[in-house]
N, C-alpha and C positions, 0 to 999 in steps of 0.2 A: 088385229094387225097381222098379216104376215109376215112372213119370216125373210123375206124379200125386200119388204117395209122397211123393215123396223132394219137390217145391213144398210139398208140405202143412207138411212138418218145417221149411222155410229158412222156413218163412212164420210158424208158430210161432212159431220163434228171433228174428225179427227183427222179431216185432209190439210189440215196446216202443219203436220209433224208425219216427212218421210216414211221414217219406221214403223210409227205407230199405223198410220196408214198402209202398210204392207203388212202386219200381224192382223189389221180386222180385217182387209182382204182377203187374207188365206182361211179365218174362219168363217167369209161370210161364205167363199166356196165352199167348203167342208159341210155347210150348214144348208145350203140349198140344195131343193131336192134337182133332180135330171133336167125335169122338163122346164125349170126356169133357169137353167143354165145363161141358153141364149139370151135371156132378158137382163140378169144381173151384166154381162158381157156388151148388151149395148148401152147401159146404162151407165158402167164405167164408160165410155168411148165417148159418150155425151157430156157427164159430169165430171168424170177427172183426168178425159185425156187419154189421145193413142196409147201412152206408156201403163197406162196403170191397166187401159184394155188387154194389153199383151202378159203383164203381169197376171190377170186374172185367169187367162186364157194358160198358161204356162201351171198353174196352180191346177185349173181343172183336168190336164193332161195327166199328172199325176192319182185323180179320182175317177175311179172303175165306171162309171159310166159315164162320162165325160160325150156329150151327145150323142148318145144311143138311143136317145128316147124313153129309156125307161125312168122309174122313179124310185130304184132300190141305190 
């Protein structure tokens, strides 16, 4: 399973609870590598909504590669 995966399912589980749902958010960005940036980002926007997309997106602005392309 990837690591892509396996955030999309704890993020699932744990969208019925605000907070908790904003703490796996920020480690599932912290835990993805560059290049599936964009994918975690439309996948929020599909499964939990404009707001949790912008959250995500606000998360990754703070991570040094935040769509650059690379994978470090």
């Amino acid at each position: 399973m990837e690591t892509l995966e396996y955030h999309e399912i704890i993020l699932k589980k744990v969208s019925f609870d605000e907070e908790l749902l904003k703490i796996e958010l920020k480690k599932a960005v912290r835990n993805t590598i560059c290049s599936k940036q964009p994918a975690l980002l439309e996948w929020c926007g599909k499964e939990l909504g404009a707001k949790y997309k912008e959250l995500a997106s606000s998360f990754m602005k703070g991570k040094n590669c935040a769509f650059n392309g690379s994978d470090s």
